[in-house]
NUNU-209140 format. One record per residue (C-alpha): x negated, z negated, y; residue in three letters. Coordinates in steps of 0.001 Angstrom, whole numbers, padded with zeros to 6 digits, always signed. Layout:
BEGIN
XZYALA...
This chain:
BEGIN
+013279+055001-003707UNK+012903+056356-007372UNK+013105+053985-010065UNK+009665+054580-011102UNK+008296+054408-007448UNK+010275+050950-007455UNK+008506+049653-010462UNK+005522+050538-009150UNK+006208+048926-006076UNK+007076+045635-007811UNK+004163+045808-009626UNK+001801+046302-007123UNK+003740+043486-004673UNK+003024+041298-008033UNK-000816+041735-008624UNK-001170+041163-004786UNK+000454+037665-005015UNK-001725+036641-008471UNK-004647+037964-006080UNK-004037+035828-002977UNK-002863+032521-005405UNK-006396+032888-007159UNK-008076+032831-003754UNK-005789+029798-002291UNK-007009+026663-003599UNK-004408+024510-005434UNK-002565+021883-003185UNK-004554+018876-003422UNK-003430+015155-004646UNK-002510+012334-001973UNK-005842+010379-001904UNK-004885+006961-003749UNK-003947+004021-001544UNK-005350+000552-002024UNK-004491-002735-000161UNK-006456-005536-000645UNK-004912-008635+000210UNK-006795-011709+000508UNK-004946-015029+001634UNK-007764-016595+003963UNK-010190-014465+005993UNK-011642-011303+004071UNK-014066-010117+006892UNK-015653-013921+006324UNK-016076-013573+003025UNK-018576-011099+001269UNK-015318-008517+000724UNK-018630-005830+001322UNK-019063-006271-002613UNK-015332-005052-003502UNK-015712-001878-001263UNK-019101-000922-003020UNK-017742-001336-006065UNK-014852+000464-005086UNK-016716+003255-003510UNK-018769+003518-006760UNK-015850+004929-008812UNK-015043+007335-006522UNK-012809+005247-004289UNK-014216+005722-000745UNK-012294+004147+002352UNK-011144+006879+004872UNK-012706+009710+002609UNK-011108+009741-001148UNK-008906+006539-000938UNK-007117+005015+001813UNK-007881+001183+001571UNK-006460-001689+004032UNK-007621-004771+004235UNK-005150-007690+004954UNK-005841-011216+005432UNK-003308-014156+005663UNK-005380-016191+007626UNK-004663-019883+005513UNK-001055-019585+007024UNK+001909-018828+004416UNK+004149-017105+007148UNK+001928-014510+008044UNK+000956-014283+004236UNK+004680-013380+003567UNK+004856-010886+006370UNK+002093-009347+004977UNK+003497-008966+001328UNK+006703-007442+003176UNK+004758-004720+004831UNK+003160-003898+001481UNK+006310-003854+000055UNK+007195-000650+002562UNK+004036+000854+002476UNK+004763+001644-001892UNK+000843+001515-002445UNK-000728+002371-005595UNK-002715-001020-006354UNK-003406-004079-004494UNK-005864-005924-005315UNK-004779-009487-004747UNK-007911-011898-003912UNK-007401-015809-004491UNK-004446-017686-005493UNK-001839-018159-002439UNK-002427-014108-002360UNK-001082-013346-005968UNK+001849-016394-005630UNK+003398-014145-002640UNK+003398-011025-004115UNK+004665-012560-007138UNK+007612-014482-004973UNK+008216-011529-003558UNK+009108-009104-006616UNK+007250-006146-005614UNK+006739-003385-008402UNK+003655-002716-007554UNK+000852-002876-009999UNK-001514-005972-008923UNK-005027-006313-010054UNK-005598-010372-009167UNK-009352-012053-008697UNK-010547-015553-007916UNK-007648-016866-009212UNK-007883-019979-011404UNK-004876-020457-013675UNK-002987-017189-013599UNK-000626-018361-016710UNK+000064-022087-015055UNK+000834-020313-011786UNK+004129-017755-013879UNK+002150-014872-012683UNK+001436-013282-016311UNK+002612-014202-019416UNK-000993-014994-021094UNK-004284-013704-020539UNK-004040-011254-023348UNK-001190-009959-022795UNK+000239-010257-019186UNK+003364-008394-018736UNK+004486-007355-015837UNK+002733-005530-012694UNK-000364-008525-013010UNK-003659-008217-014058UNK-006806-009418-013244UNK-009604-011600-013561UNK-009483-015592-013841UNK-011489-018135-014601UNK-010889-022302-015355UNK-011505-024710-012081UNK-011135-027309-014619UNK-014105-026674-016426UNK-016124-025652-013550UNK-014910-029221-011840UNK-016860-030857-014609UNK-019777-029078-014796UNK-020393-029173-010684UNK-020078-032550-011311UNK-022845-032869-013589UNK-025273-030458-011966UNK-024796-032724-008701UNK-025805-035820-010514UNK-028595-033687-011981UNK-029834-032300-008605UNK-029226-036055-006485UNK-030871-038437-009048UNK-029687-041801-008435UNK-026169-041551-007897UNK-023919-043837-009100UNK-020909-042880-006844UNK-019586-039469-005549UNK-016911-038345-003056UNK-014356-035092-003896UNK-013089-033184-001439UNK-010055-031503-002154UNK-006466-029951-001045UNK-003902-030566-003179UNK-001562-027516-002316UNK-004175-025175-003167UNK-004387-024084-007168UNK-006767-025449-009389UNK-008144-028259-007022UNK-006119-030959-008646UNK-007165-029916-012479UNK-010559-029851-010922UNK-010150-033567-009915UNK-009203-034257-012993UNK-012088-032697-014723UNK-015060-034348-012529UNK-013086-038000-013303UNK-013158-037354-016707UNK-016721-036827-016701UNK-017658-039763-014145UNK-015944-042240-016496UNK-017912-040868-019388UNK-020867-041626-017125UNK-019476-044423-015583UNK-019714-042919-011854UNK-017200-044189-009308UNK-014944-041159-007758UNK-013790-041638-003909UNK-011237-039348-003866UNK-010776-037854-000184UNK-007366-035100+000548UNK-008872-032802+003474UNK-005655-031793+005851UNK-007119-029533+008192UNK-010694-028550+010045UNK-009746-031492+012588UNK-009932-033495+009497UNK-013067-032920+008709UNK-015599-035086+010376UNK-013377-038379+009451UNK-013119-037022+005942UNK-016829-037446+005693UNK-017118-040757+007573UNK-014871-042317+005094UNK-016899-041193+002282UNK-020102-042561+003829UNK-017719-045868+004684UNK-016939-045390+000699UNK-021091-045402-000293UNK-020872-042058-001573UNK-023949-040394-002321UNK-023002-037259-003029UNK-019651-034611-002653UNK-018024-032150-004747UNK-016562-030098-001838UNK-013658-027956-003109UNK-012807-025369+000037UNK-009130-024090+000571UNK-008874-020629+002819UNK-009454-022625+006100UNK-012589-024591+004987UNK-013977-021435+003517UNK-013690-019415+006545UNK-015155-022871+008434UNK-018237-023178+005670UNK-020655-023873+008434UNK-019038-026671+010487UNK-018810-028150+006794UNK-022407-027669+005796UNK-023391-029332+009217UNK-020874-031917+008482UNK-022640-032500+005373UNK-026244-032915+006993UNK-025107-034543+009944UNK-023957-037399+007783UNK-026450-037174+004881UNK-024127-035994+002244UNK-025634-033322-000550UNK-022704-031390-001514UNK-022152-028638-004507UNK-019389-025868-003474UNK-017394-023368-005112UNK-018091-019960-003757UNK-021698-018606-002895UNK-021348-018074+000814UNK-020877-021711+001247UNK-024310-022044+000291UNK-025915-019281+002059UNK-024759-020787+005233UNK-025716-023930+004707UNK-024275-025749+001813UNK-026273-028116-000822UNK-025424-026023-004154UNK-022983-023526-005780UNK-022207-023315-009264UNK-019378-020845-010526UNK-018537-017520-011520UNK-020623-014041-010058UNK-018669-013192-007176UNK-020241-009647-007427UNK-019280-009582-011112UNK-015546-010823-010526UNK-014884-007885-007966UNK-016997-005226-010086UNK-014357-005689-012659UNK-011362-006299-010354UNK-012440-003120-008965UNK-012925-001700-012773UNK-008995-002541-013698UNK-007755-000979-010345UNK-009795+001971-011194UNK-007404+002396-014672UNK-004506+001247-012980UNK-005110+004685-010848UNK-006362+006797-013446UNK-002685+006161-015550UNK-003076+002343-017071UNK-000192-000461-016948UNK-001263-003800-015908UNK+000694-005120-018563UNK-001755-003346-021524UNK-004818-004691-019387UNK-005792-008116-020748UNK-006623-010643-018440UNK-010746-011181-018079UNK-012624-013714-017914UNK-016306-014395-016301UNK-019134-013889-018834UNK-022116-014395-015615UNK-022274-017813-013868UNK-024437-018367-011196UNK-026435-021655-009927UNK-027518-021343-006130UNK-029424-023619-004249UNK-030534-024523-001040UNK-033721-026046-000289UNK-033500-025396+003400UNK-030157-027722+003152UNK-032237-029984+000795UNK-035485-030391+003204UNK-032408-031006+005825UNK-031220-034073+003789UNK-034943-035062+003092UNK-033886-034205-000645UNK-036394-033660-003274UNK-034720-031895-006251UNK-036130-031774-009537UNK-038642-029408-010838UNK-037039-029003-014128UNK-033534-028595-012069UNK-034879-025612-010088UNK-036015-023835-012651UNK-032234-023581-013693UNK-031359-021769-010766UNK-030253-017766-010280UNK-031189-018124-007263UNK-033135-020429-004781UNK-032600-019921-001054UNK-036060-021271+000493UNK
């Protein structure tokens, strides 16, 4: 072949290939992948409101992201299994729900960037450095059961007028409850409300927990559920009727299904924003130049089903405080 027949042979063989490359689209990304890793029982718990939120920035399960769902169950072991097969998986984010959660994937040094929510005391616990600036693979959103412990406690006395003595609920091995403790005696000595104190060990617990407060002449409870009492919310709430005990909880469901009163932090709020960090943990952010947030929307639920249940008449005044009021 002549040397100009080769160049134009060249030439030709090169507009062809910038042809066919303009025509072939460009090799697309890996979608993202997303665990969420909650250490009770995530398909009990309104985990629906992290997936919308989710989905809303573009983050679809089995479509633009691929998201798992884990749940430890209340039992450690399995918890720690779980953080192992994260480990191996290399994920982009996990969003880590409740405390126990974001303690094993802290114990268990994985680099992989964490987005934390419904976790009380983040700095106590050695998972970030301080809320503004957290170092590390941790972020998140927290709030303070201490301060919440207190103020349930005074929205109970508001909402069951009378009382003069209350029972708490409470596992000690499960962050935040103790502070919480703390908290409501602080404020029933101020008052000058007797505390019965009452450690819950297990569902099988349950029924003699209660009987010893009644035993006790409590009026009222402050129930404060762990993983396992959460994902049992109804045996508690008919617990709680059976034995004529108004109680105020932490986390909305317990309400819905049955519970006296909840007073805390917007659970649709806390995993908007969880949802929000993980969302610039993907787009390029590190966890460690993403302040810790806190809640700026708290939310008073109440039950007057529950309340008509207990033969309850709650104040007027006291309703009209509520977000919402489950009739």
């Amino acid at each position: 072949m002549r040397r100009r027949d080769l160049i134009t042979f060249f030439g030709a063989a090169a507009a062809w290939s910038l042809a066919v490359s303009l025509r072939t689209p460009a090799h697309t990304k890996e979608p993202p992948k997303i665990i969420i890793l909650h250490s009770g029982f995530p398909n009990r718990t309104p985990i629906h409101l992290l997936l919308e939120a989710l989905s809303k920035l573009g983050y679809e399960k089995d479509r633009t992201a691929t998201i798992d769902l884990l749940g430890g169950e209340g039992d450690a072991n399995r918890l720690n299994a779980l953080v192992a097969q994260i480990g191996s998986q290399k994920p982009d984010v996990v969003i880590a729900i409740t405390s126990p959660a974001v303690v094993a994937l802290k114990e268990g040094r994985l680099s992989v960037p964490v987005v934390f929510a419904f976790v009380p005391d983040p700095v106590g616990l050695g998972v970030v450095e301080s809320l503004a600036h957290p170092g590390g693979n941790f972020t998140g959103v927290t709030y303070s059961e201490s301060a919440l412990g207190g103020k349930r406690f005074e929205l109970l006395l508001d909402a069951v007028t009378g009382t003069t003595k209350i029972a708490v609920f409470w596992n000690p091995s499960f962050p935040g409850h103790a502070d919480a403790l703390e908290s409501i005696r602080q404020s029933a000595s101020i008052r000058s409300i007797e505390v019965f104190s009452r450690v819950l060990k297990g569902v099988e617990d349950l029924e003699l927990a209660f009987e010893d407060a009644k035993r006790a002449s409590a009026q009222a409870a402050v129930f404060m559920a762990d993983n396992v009492m959460f994902g049992n919310r109804k045996l508690v709430a008919e617990t709680a009727i059976k034995h004529r005990l108004p109680t105020i909880h932490s986390f909305p469901p317990e309400v819905r299904d049955g519970g006296l009163m909840f007073y805390g932090p917007s659970n649709d709020e806390n995993y908007r924003r969880s949802a929000a960090l993980a969302d610039r943990i993907l787009k390029g952010a590190r966890p460690s130049d993403l302040p810790v947030e806190q809640p700026t929307k708290f939310e008073l639920i109440i039950n007057l089903k529950t309340a008509k249940a207990f033969g309850l008449t709650i104040p007027e005044l006291f309703l009209l405080r509520a977000d919402e009021v489950i009739e």
